[in-house]
N, C-alpha and C positions, 0 to 999 in steps of 0.2 A: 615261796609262793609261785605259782605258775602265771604264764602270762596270760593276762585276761582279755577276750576276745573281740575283736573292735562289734560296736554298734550294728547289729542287722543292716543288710542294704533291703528296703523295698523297692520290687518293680510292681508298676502299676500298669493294669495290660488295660487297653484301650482298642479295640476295633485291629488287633494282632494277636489273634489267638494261637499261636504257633512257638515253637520251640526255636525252631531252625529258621537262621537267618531273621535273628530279632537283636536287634541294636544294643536295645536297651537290657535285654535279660543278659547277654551277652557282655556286656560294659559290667554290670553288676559281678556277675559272677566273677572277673576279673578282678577284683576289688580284693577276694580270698573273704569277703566278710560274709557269713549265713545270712542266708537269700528267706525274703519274706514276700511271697508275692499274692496280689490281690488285685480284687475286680468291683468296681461302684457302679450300681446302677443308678441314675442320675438323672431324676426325670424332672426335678425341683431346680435349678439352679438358673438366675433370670435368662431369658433367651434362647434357653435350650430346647429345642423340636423333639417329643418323645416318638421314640420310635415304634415305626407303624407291625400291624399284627405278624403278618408274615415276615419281617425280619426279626421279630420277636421269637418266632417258633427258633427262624434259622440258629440264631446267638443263646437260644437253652442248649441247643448239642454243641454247638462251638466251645462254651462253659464247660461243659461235663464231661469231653473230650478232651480238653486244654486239661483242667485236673484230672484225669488219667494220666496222662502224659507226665503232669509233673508229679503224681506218686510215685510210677514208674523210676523217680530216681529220687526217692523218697520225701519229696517235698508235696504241696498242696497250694490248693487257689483257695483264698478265703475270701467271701462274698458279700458286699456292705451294700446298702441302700440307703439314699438320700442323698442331698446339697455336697457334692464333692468339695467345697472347700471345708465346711465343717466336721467331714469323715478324716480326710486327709489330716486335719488338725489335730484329728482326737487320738487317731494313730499314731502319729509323731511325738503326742507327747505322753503316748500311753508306750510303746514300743522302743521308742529312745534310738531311733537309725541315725547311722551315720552318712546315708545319702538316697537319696529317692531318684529312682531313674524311669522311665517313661520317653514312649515312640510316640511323635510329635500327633497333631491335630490340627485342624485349618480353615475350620466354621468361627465365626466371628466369636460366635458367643462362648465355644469351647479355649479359643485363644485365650480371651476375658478368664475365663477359671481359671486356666494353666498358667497365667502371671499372675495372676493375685495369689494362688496356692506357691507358685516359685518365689517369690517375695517376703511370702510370711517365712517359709521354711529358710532360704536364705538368713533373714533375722534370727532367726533359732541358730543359726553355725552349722546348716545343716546340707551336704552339699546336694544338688539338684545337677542333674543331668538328662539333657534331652537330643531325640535323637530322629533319622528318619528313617519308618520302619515301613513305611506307607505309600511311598512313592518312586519313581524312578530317580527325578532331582525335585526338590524342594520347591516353592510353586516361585521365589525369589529370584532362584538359580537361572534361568532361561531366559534372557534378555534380546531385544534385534539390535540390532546398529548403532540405534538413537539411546541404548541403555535403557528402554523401554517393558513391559511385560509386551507379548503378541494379543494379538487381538484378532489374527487371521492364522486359522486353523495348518495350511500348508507347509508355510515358511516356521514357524515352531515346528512343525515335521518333521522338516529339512535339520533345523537347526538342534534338535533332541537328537536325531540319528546320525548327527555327526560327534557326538560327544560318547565317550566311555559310559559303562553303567556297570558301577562295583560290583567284583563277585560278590554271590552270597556268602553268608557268614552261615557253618556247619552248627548244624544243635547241639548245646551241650551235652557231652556222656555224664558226666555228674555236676554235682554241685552240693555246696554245705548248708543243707536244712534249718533254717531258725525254729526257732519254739513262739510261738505267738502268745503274748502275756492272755492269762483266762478272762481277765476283763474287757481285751478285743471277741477273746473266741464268743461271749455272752452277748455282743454287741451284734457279730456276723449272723446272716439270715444265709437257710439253704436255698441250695436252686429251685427247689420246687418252691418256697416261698414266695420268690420272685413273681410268680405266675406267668413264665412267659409263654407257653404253651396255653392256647385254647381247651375248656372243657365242655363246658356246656352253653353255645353245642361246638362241638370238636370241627372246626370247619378245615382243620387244617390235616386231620384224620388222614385221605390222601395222599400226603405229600410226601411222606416215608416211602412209598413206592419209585418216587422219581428222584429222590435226593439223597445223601450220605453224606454227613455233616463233619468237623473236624478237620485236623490237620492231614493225617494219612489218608482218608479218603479225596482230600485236595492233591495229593501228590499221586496219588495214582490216579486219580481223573487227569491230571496232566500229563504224565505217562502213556494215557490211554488214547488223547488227543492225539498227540506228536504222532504216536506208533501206525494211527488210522485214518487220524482226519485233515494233518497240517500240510499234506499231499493235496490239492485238489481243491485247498480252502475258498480261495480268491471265487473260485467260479461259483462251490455249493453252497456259502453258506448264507447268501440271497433265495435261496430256497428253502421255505418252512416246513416240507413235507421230511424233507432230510434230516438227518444226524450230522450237519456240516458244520456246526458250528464250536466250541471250547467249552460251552456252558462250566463256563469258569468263574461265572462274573460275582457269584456267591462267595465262594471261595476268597477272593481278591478284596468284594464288599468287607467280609470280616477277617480279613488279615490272617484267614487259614496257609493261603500261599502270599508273597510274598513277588511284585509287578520283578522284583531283580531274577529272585528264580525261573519264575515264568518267560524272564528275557535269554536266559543264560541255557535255559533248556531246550528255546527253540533255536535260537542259533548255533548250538551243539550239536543239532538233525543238519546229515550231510546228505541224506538222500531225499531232502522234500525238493522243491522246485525255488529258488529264491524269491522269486514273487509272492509265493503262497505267501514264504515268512513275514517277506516285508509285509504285506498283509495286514497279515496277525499282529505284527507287532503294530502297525502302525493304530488299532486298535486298545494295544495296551497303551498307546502313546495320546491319543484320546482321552483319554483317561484321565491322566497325568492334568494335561489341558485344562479338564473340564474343573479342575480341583485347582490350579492357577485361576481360572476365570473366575470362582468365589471367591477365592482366598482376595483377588481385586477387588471383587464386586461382593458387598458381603450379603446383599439385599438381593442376589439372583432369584432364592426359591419363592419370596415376595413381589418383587414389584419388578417391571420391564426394563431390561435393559436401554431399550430404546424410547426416549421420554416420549414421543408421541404416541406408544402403544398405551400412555394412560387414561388416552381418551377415545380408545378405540368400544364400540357400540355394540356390546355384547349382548346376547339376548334372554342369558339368566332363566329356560327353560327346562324346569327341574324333571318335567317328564322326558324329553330329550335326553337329558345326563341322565335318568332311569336306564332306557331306554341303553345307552351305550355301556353302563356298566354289568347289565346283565346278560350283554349280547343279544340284545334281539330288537337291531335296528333293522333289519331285511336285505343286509349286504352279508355275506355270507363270509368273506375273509377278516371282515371286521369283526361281526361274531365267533368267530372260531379263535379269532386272538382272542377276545376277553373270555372268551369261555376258557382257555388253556391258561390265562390267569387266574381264574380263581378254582380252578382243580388243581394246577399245581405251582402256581406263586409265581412262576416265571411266563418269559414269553419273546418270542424269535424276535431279532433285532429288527428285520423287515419287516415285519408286522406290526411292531411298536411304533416305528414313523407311519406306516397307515391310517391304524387306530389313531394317533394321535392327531395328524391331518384331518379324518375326518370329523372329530369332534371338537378341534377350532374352526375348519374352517365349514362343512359343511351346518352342521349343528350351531355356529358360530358362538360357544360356548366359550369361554375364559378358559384360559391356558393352565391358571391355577387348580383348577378342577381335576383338570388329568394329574397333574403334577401330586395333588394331594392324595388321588385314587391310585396313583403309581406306587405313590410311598407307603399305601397300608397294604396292598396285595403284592408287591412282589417282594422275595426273597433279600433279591441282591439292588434293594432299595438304598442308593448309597446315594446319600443329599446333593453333594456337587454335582454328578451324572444326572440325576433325573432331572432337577432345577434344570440345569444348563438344557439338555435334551429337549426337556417342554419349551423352553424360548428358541431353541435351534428351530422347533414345528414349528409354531407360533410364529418365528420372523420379528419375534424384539428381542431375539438377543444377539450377542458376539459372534460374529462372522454365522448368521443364521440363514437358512431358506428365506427365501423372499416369501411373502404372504401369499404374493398370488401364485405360487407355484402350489397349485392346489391336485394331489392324486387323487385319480381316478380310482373307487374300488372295484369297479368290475374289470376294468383292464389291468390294476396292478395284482389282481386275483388271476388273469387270465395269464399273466405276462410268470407269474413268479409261482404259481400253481395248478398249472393249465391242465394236469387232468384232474384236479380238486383233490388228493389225497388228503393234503391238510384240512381242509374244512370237511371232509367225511369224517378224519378222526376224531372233532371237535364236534361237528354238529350232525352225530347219529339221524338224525331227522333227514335229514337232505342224503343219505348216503346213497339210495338209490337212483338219485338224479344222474342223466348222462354229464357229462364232460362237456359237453357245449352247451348247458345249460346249469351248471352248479355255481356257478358267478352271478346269475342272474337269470333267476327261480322262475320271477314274474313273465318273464319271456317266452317259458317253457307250454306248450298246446294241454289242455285240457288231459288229454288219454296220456299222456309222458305222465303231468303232475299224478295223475289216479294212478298207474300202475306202480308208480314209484312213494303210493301212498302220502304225499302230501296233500293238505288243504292249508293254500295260503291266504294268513288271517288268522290259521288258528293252530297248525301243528307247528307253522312257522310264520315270521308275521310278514307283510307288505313293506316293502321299502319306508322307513320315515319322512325322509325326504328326500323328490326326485333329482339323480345325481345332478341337472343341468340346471336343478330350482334352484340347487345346496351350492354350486357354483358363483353361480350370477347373484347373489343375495351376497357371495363373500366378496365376491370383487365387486359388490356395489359400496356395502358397508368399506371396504379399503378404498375406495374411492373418496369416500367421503372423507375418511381419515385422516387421506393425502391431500384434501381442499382445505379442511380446517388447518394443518399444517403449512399451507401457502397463505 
């Protein structure tokens, strides 16, 4: 009789949809035991935040991609829906592995799955291993002095970029395909089942033109950075009219590339400028931070870091939040950001701290609002980043902007896109306005507005609120904030 072949190993892919430089597929296949790997959508499971539309679009090609890749060496992704502890269960004891491997997670409530599912299967004899596919170190790893996590963005800096960051690990050339028992295959739903793409109506139709989803399209978008843009970063990518920045961050959101590659590849360019890279990386190292600061604070995308922002005097006006989500408050770099988010998911890092300034503090609108409108239109909607990011504007969270550092949008339009290219390519209405007057429409003489075809009020609208009302109303309200707290 021949020897009979150990137990499938299952890898469970999770927010790392890539081949190359994944821990956990990696570990598996090392095993020699035929590889079963699969993917749960898991929108049931208590405390879990379902993800918003446009990462939804992003994670159908991420899927469809990822199984490409792995028929390419003859294996498949098989696609479950529902409560992950109860998939995982029915799995295990329908398939009969001998070990289940998966690249870690770091939301409160995804941790809560990932031990009670490593537990039960543990009880079964059944071995678990987990790994980190997702980060540069671990969010535990990185301690100050006192044995501390940081809490101040700099000195974690300092103290990441003094530490080694593993090479990556190469993608498998093959690997030994399991046979999935037919009563999982009965169980598995297709991609298109999933519904993760918009149909009617297809709002997300668009965004094929500005994106390319997957693994080798991540790797040659990073290729294509380093070769053009990580020259020269530092200074251009504070400017939205440009191509200066990685637009990477989709990519990184679902674990197409991988923050070690991304480290290993810029510090491999001998001919950028060192600053550029520190830069860049220091950006990837952001990151990192922002996914430490949850993994602390498990309540970041909810409630304020800072317990006094719970009594802070929001003014809960829905036509305002209207108003800012459809671009058309009467600032022009504000609207040309959200209009560039909802045509194509994303939107320039500069301009993200704007928009988001102005709709706390001008608008004085709750922090959660953006946080929540972030998480359904953009792409690289990744939980730790944006939570963290809205309290960074905001001013109640970890090592944040102080409140009253409130920007200006006509000067930060004037300072970061002073001859308006960006807001002409976003807001076709205004494209005829001169340059000394595309930041600030209202300003512009009767005969400018007529020949350059606007009527403001109605082709574009009037300011919502005047910059110096939207000021002094926020540093009133913070005022007041800071007396209740005395």
């Amino acid at each position: 009789m021949g020897k009979s072949l150990p137990g499938p190993a299952l890898v469970w892919f999770r927010d790392d949809y890539r081949l190359s430089d994944n821990p956990a597929l990696t570990a598996a296949i090392a095993t020699g035991a035929p590889i079963l790997c699969f993917f749960i959508l898991d929108e049931s499971s208590q405390g879990i935040r379902p993800m918003g539309g446009a990462a939804r679009w992003w994670l159908h090609g991420s899927l469809d991609a990822l199984d490409r890749s792995l028929r390419a060496l003859g294996a498949e992704l098989i696609l479950f829906r529902g409560p992950a502890e109860e998939i995982v269960d029915r799995i295990a004891a329908t398939a009969a592995p001998s070990g289940v491997f998966w690249n870690r997670r770091y939301l409160a409530a995804e941790v809560a799955v990932d031990a009670a599912i490593k537990k039960a299967l543990l009880e079964k004899n059944i071995d678990v291993r987990s790994f980190n596919g997702r980060l540069l170190h671990e969010p535990w790893e990185i301690k100050n002095q006192a044995g501390r996590p940081f809490q101040v963005f700099t000195p974690y800096l300092r103290a990441v970029s003094a530490q080694p960051v593993p090479a990556p690990l190469p993608a498998p050339k093959s690997m030994t395909p399991g046979h999935w028992p037919e009563a999982l295959t009965r169980f598995a739903v297709a991609l298109e089942d999933l519904s993760l793409e918009p149909k009617r109506p297809n709002w997300a139709d668009g965004f094929g033109k500005h994106w390319s989803r997957g693994e080798a399209a991540a790797r040659r978008n990073l290729g294509d950075f380093l070769e053009t843009n990580l020259t020269g970063y530092g200074a251009r990518r504070d400017i939205p009219a440009l191509d200066g920045t990685s637009r990477l961050s989709p990519h990184l959101r679902f674990g197409e590339l991988s923050p070690r590659q991304v480290w290993h590849a810029a510090t491999a360019r001998k001919d950028a400028r060192e600053a550029d890279t520190a830069k860049f990386l220091s950006e990837v190292i952001w990151r990192d931070f922002c996914h430490q600061q949850i993994f602390d604070n498990p309540d970041l995308a909810d409630e304020p870091f800072s317990p006094r922002f719970k009594h802070f005097r929001w003014t809960h006006d829905r036509s305002l939040l209207d108003a800012w989500r459809k671009g058309l408050t009467g600032y022009p770099i504000v609207d040309a950001g959200m209009r560039q988010l909802w045509r194509t998911g994303w939107m320039h890092n500069r301009v993200r701290m704007i928009v988001g300034s102005f709709l706390v503090k001008h608008l004085l609108t709750d922090w959660r609002e953006g946080e929540s409108w972030f998480r359904d239109t953009l792409v690289d909607a990744d939980p730790a980043n944006n939570a963290f990011n809205w309290q960074w504007v905001a001013g109640s969270g970890p090592d944040s902007a102080p409140f009253h550092r409130i920007f200006n949008p006509i000067t930060q339009g004037e300072k970061f896109d002073p001859e308006g290219a960006y807001v002409r390519r976003h807001l076709p209405e205004l494209a005829d306005l001169p340059a000394s007057f595309i930041h600030k429409p209202w300003e512009a003489p009767r005969d400018v507005l007529r020949s350059a075809g606007i009527e403001l009020g109605k082709s574009y609208p009037l300011p919502i609120i005047e910059h110096g009302q939207g000021r002094e109303r926020a540093l009133q309200a913070y005022r007041e904030l800071c007396g209740k707290a005395e």
